[in-house]
N, C-alpha and C positions, 0 to 999 in steps of 0.2 A: 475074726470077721463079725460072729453074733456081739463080741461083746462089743466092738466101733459101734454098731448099729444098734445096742443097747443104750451104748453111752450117748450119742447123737439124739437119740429118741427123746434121755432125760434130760439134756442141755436144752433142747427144745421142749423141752414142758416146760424147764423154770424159766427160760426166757419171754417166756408167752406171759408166766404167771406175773413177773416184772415187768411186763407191760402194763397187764389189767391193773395192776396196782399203782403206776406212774400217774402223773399230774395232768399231763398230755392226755393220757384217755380220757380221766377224770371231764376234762376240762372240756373233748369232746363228747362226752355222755350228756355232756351238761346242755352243748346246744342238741345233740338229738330232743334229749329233753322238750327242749322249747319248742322245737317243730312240731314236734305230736301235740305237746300240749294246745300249742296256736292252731292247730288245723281240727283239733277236738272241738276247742272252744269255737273256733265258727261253724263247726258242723253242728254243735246245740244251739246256737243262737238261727241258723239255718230250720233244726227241728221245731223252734219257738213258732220261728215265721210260716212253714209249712204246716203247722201242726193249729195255729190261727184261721188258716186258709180251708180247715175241714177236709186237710188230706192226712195219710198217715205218712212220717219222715219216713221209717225204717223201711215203707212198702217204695219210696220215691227216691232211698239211695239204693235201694235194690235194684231198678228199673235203672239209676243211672247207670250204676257200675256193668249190668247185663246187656245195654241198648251199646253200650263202648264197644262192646268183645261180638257184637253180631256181625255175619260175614258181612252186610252190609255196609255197617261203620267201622269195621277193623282197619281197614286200610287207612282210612282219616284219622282214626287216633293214632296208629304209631306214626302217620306222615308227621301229625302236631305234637306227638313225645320225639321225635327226631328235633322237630323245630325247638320248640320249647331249652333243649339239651344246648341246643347251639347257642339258644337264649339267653341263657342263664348264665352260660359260660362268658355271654359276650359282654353283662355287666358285672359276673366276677370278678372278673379280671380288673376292671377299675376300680371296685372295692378293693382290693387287694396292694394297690398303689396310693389308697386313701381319695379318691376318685369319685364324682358320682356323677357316673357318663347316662345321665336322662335323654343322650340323644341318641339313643338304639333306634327310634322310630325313625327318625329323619335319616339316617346313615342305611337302614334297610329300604327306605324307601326311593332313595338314590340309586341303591345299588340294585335293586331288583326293578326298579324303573331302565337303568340301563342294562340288563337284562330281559327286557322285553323288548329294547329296541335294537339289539344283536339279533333278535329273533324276530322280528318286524321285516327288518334293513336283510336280513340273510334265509329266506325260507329256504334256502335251498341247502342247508346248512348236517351237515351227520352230526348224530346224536352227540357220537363221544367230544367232537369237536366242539360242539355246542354249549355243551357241559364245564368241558375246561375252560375254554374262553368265558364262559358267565360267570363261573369261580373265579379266575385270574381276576378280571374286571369287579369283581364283586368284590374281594379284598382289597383290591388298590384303592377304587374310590371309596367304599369304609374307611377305609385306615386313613386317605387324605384329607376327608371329613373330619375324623375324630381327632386330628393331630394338632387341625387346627387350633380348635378350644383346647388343645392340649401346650400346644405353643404360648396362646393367650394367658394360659392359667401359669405357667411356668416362667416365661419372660415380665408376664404384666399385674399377675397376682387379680385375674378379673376369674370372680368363681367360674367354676366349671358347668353348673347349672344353668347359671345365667345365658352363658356363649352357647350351650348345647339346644337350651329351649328356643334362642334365637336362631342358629341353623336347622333347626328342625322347620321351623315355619319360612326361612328361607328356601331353603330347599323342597317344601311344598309350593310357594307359589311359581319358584322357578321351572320345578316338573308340570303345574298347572297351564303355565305361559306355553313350553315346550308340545306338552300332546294336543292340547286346545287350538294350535297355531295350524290351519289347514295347510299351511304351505309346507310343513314337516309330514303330509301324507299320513301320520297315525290315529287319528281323530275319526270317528263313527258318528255321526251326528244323529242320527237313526237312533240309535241305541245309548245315547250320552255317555258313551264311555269309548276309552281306547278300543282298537282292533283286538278279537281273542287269538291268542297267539297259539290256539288248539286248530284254531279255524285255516290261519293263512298258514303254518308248517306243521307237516307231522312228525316232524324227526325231535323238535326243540322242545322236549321235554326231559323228564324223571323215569318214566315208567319203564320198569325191566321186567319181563313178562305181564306183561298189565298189572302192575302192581305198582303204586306211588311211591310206599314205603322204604322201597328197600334201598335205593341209591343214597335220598334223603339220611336213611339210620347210616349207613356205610360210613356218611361222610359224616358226622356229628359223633360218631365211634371212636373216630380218626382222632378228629378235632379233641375232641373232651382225652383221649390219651396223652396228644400233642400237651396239653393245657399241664395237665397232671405233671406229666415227666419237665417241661420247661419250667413250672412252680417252685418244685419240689426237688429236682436233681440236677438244675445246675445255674451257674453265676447267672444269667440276666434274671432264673425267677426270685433268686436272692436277694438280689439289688430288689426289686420292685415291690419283692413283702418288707424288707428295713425300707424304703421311702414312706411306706403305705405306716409304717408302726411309727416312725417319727422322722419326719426330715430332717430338725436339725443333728442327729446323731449321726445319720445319713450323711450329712454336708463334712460334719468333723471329722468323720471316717475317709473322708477321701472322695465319695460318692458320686459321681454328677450327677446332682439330682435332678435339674431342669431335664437331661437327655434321659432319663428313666420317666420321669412324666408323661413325655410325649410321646415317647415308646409304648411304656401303657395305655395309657388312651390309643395311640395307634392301631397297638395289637386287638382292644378292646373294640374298636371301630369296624378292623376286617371280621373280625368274628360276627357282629353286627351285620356287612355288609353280607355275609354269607349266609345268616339268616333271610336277607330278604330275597335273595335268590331263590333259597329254597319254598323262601313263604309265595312269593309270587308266580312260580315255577310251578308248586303245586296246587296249594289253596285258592287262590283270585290273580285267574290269567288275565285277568284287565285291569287297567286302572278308572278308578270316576274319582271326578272331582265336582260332584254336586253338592256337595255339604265339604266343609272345613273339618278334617274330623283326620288326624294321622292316624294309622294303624294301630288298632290297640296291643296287638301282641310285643309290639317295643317293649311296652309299660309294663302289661305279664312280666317280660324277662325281670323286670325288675323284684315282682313277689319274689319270682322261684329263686332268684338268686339270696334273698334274703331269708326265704325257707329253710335253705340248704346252707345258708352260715358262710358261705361261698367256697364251699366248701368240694372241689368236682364229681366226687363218687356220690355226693350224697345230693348232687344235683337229677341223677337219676331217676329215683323214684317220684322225687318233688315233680319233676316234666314229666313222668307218665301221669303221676295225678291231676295234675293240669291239663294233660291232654284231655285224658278222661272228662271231667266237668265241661270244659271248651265244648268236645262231643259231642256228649250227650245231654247236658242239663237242661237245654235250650227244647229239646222235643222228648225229655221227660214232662215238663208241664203240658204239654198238648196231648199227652195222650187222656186217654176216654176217662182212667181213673183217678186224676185230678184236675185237668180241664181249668189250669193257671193262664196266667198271662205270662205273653213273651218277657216284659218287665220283671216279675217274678225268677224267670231262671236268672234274670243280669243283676239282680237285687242278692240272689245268694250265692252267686259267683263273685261278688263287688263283698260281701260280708267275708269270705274265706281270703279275700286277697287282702282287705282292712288287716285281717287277724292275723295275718303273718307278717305285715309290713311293722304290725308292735310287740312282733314273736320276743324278741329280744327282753322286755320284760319278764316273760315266761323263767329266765333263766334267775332268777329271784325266788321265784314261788317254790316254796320250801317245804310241802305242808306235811311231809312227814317228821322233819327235823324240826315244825312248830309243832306236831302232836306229841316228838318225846321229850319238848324243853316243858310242854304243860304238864305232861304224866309223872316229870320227875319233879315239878314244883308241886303238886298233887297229890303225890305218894309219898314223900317226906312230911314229917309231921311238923318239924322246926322250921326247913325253907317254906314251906305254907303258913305256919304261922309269921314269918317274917314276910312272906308279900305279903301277907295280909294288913300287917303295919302299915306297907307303902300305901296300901288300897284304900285303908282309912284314913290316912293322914290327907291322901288327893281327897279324897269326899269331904274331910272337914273341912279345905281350902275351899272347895267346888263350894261346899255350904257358907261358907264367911262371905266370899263375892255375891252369892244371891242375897245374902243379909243386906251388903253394904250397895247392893245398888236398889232394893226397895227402900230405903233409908234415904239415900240422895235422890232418890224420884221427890221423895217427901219434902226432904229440905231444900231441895231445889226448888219447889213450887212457893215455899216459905219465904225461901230468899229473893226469888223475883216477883212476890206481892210487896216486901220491903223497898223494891225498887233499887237499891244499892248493887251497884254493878262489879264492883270491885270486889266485895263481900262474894260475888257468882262464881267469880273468874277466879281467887281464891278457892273457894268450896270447889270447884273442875278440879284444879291443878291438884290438890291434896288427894281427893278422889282416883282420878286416874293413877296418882305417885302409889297409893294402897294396892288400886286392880293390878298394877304393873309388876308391882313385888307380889303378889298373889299367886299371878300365871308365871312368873319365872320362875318361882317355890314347888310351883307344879309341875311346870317342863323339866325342871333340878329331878325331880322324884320318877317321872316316868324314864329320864335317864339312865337315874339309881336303878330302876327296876329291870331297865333292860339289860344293866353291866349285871345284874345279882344274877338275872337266871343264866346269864350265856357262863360267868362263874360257874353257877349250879350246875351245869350243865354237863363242864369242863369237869370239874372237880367230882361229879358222880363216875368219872372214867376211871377217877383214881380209889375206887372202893367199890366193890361188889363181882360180880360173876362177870361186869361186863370188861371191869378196869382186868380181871386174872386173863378174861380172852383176850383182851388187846394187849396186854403185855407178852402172851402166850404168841399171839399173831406177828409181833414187833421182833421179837426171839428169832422167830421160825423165817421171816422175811432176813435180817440180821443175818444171820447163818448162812441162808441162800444166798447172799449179796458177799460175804467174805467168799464164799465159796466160788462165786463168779470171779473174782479177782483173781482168784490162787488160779482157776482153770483159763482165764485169761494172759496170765503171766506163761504157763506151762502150751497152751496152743501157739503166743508167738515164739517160745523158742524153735518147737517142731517145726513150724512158719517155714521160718527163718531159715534153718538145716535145710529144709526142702528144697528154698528158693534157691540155692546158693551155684546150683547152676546158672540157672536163668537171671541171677545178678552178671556171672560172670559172661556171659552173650554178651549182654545189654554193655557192660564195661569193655568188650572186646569191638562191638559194632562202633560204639561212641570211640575208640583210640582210630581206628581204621577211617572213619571219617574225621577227625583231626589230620588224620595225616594227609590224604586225599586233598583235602581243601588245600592245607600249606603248599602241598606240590602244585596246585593247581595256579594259586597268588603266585607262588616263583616260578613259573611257565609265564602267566601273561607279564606278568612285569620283563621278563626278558624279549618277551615277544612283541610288545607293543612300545619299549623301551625307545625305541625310534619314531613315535609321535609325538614327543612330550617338547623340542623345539619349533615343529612344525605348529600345534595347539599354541605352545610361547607366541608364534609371529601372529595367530590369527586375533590371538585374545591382545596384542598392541594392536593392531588394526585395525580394532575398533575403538580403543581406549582412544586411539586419533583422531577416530570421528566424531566421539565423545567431545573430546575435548575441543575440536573446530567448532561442533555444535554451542559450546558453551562460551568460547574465545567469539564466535558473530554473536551472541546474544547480550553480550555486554559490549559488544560495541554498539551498537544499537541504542539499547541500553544508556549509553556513554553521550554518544550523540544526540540526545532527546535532554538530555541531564542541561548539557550545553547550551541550551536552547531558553531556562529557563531563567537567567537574568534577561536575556534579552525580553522576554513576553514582563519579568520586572519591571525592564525598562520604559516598556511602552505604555504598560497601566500608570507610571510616574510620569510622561510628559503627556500623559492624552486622559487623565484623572476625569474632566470635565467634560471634556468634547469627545463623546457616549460614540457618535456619526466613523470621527478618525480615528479611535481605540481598534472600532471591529475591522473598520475598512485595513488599517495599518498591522493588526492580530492577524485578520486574516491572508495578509499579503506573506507577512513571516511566517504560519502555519504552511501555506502552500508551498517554499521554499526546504520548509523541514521536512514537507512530507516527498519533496522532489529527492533532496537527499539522502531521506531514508529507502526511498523507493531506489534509488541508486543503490545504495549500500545492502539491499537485498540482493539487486540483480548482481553484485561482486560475489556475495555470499552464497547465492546459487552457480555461480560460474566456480567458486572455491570449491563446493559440496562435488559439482559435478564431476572437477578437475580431481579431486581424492578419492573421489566413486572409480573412476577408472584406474588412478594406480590402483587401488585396492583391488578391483577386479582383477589385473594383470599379477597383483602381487599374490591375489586367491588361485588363480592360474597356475601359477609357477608352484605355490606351495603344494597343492592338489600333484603336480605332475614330480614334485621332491616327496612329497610321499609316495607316489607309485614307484618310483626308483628305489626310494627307501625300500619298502616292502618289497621289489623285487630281490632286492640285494638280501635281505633278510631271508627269503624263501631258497636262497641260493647262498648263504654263509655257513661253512660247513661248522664251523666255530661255534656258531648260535647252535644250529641241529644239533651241535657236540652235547652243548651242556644241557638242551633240550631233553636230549636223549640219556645224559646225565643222571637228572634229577629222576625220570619217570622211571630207569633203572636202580634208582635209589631207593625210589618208592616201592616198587616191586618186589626189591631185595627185606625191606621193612616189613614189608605186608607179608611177606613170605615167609619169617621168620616169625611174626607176631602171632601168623597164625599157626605155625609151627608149636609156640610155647603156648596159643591157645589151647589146641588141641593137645596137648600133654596135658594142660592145667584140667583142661575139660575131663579127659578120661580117665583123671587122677581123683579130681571130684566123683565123677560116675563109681568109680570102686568104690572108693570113701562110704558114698551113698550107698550101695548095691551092698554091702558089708555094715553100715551102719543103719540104715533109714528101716532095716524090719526091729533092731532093737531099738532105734529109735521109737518109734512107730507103739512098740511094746511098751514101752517105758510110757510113753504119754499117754496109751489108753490104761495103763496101771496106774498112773498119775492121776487119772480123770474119775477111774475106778476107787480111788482111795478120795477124791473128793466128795464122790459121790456116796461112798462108806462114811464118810467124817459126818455129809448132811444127817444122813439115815439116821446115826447114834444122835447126833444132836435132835434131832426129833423125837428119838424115842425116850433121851435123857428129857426135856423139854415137855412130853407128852406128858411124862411120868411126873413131874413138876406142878404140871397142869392140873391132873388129877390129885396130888394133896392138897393143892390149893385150894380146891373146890369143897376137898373132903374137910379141910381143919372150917373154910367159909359156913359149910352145911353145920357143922357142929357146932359152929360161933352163934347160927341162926337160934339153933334148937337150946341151946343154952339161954339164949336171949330171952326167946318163947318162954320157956319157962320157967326164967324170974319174971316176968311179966307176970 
């Protein structure tokens, strides 16, 4: 047992360490990266701004991050890291299908506008009830919202931005029309804004022990799990990360990719819509529509989610940090010891949100891999005298071009005192053809310079203390990785062994429902066997009304046909006299339409006359199946085989499980006599991989160190022929 628990321990270290070392993390480091980097960088340029204004920064994000966490404002900031959470997930999600659903505002603003009027229209309303119905509501009309531009963009290839910014302001003026409209009752004229929905119910809120927080986080907990496990574990978040990475791969794979578009945006809408539930539920019980201005926190979603790389765990902290600023930074500058303006806090909230919306750069900036491509171009004596080459060669071209254009200032002034224009135009064209080859001579070399050091670079791995650790590293990862193979080959045998009951279930359940079903088709086919003449007469029965239907429609038809040499006739002997054409047209129109009108009223006395056999004949078939089926319920013949079959099947199943249960407790020994040497053998298996790692490392370590020791003495030899 210590040594399972030994061996488990170590599989788990090296699979961890195979992580850390993968491309995948790598690649995620890389946007961590960028987020610290982008939220640094607007916190220094924030420090510029505050630090101009005669206050101290480091005393003023003190004050912010402290004024967040006071009982006072605790409850407001985790209600807006709740929101925020919901936020950011709600425009993940369309980045993630290659999306950029800019209409979070408009879609929260819907849906939390029709959550105020549940709670308007229903004061009388229980919490819990209150709550699910504004959720329910809040995801539909999101998600009906968003699908739209979601359809648009899918069917009609009309950007998504475009359709989003325009149902944003659709949907503001229509909520405008809506609550401003006295006849819908919601309207305050008093206070220019909607009724407070604190005011007219107490039940229709958030709050659980007075507390805003907590339902709000509950439910963005939920969500942002929801979000993760749908992404990340199974086909629809699959499908919607390959649309997002490339449609047409998508498309030739099989994909629907229109139906995964508007599914994301969909999803990406109700997420949307549940933010503004919650935004409007807790933060502003009202609506005003005194100024044109949607909701900023739409737009928020958008930083955080681009913070966070959209990434859902790492949307987390990005929405507490947002909460935090939202919070506090607005009545950090009012206090006594910097005495800013309101403008001020929305000036370095607007600077941190710029700096993450160009985070993405961040993931470039290199500067320790450009401090050791300089140190190694630097510390070599030969690749520094070789950039140095490049360096002079650009500075003599750099020098040539300043020659050659104080030369043609000169002779350009020359030449148009000559007055000769041709001579001008000439003198340009050679001139530019010289600077032209000059700066491409140039761009050629700064080229040259960048393939020589990322060379240099490469090529110092393969000589020195660093090139013996990374071969040493390469070995040791090497090793690990065979080793994984051998212990992967050896777990699924044991697997396997293990499973071999629970295969045999799973192949016993699946024979037992084969047979069940068969028995079940040869029951009703014997049993219903006696409706399939009676179905025969109803399906002619109609095929005859069909077919009268279609036999009057070309008679009809036929008789109109008929009709039109005569109206020939009449245009050829009444050509001129315009008067006896209509008079005589219409005299023969009237006789067609007598006859036709006739030929109707035959055709409904036909329809009517077939309506009633068929009824009569519906009658009689209705009253032959009841006889049928009685005779069926009372044929001992039928119950015979009835009884037949399901004693067949009994006998089957009875035996099947018979030879199951032998196979079963024949495996159970097997198992119970093999699976502890089983079991033995594979932790000695695991034990002996983990024995092979060991010496290879220590063979490996041992490697390492002469390597280092012949490198050291190579040095000191060097040293001192020098």
């Amino acid at each position: 047992m210590n040594q399972a628990i030994k061996n488990n321990s170590w599989l788990l270290t090296q699979k961890t360490r195979i992580f850390f070392r993968s491309n995948e993390f790598k690649t995620k480091m890389n946007y961590v990266k960028a987020s610290i980097c982008a939220i640094i960088a607007g916190a220094i340029l924030s420090f510029i701004i505050i630090g101009a204004n005669d206050a101290n920064p480091l005393l003023f994000f003190k004050y912010v991050f402290s004024l967040a966490f006071q009982p006072l404002m605790l409850d407001q900031t985790l209600t807006y890291w709740a929101i925020y959470i919901v936020a950011g997930l709600s425009v993940a999600i369309g980045f993630k299908a290659g999306l950029f659903n800019i209409g979070a505002p408009g879609q929260m603003l819907l849906a939390g506008s029709m959550s105020l009027v549940l709670g308007l229209k229903n004061p009388h309303i229980s919490q819990g009830g209150g709550v699910v119905s504004a959720l329910i509501i809040s995801i539909l009309v999101g998600s009906c919202l968003a699908a739209i531009a979601g359809a648009l963009k899918a069917y009609f290839n009309i950007h998504e931005v475009v359709t989003t910014i325009m149902l944003n302001w659709i949907v503001w003026y229509v909520m405008k029309w809506m609550f401003m409209n006295q006849s819908f009752g919601l309207w305050e004229a008093s206070r220019n804004s909607t009724k407070d929905i604190t005011q007219v119910t107490d039940n229709f809120n958030l709050a659980l022990n007075g507390q805003n927080w907590i339902i709000p986080f509950i439910i963005a907990i939920i969500l942002l799990a929801l979000a993760i496990f749908v992404i990340n574990y199974t086909v629809l978040g699959f499908r919607i990360k390959a649309v997002g990475k490339s449609r047409d791969a998508s498309l030739y794979a099989g994909t629907n990719v229109k139906f995964y578009m508007i599914v994301s945006m969909a999803i990406s809408g109700g997420l949307a819509g549940v933010l503004g539930m919650l935004y409007y539920m807790t933060q502003s019980t009202v609506l005003q529509f005194t100024t044109d201005a949607l909701p900023t926190v739409g737009f928020d979603a958008i930083a955080v989610a681009l913070v966070a790389f959209t990434n859902g765990l790492s949307i987390l902290p990005i929405a507490l940090l947002w909460a935090i600023i939202k919070t506090s930074v607005m009545s950090t500058t009012q206090l006594p010891a910097f005495q800013m303006s309101k403008q001020m806090g929305q000036l370095i909230f607007g600077i941190i949100i710029y700096m993450t919306a160009i985070s993405a750069l961040f993931i470039y900036l290199k500067p320790i891999l450009w401090i050791r491509r300089w140190f190694n171009i630097y510390h070599n004596k030969d690749a520094r005298s070789e950039y140095q080459k490049y360096r002079l060669k650009i500075k003599e071209y750099k020098k040539e071009i300043k020659n050659i254009n104080k030369e043609y200032h000169v002779q350009l002034k020359a030449l148009k005192a000559k007055g000769n224009k041709e001579e001008v135009l000439n003198y340009k064209e050679e001139v530019n053809s010289q600077l032209t080859n000059l700066v491409g001579r140039i761009n050629n070399l700064k080229t040259e310079i960048n393939f020589f050091i990322q060379k240099r670079y490469k090529d110092s791995f393969m000589e020195g203390r660093k090139a013996i650790r990374t071969s040493y590293n390469n070995a040791i990862f090497g090793s690990i990785a065979a080793a994984m193979d051998r212990y992967v080959q050896a777990n699924t045998e044991y697997t396997l062994k293990k499973q071999q009951v629970a295969f045999a279930k799973r192949q016993y359940e699946q024979t037992v429902k084969e047979l069940t079903g068969k028995a079940k088709h040869e029951c009703y086919e014997l049993l219903n066997n006696y409706k399939k003449d009676a179905y025969l007469q109803l399906t002619n029965l109609h095929s005859a009304y069909s077919e009268l239907i279609s036999r009057q429609t070309e008679e009809i038809k036929g008789l109109k046909e008929s009709y039109y040499p005569i109206f020939d006739q009449i245009h050829h002997q009444y050509e001129n006299d315009h008067v006896l054409l209509k008079q005589h047209e219409k005299e023969t129109m009237a006789k067609l339409n007598s006859e036709v009108k006739a030929l109707k009223v035959k055709h409904k006395q036909q329809l009517h006359d077939l309506k009633q056999q068929q009824k009569v004949a519906k009658q009689q078939i209705k009253a032959q199946l009841k006889e049928l089926k009685l005779a069926r319920d009372n044929d001992p013949v039928l119950k015979q085989q009835v009884a037949t079959i399901k004693e067949n099947l009994n006998l089957k199943l009875q035996e099947l499980k018979k030879e199951h249960l032998a196979n079963l407790e024949k495996l159970r020994i097997e198992q119970r006599n093999e699976l502890p040497e089983l079991r033995n053998k594979y932790n000695h298996e695991v034990s002996l991989i983990i024995q092979a790692v060991k010496d290879d490392n220590k063979l490996l370590r041992q490697e390492l160190l002469r390597k280092k020791e012949t490198y050291k003495k190579a040095k000191l030899v060097q040293k001192g022929g020098q």
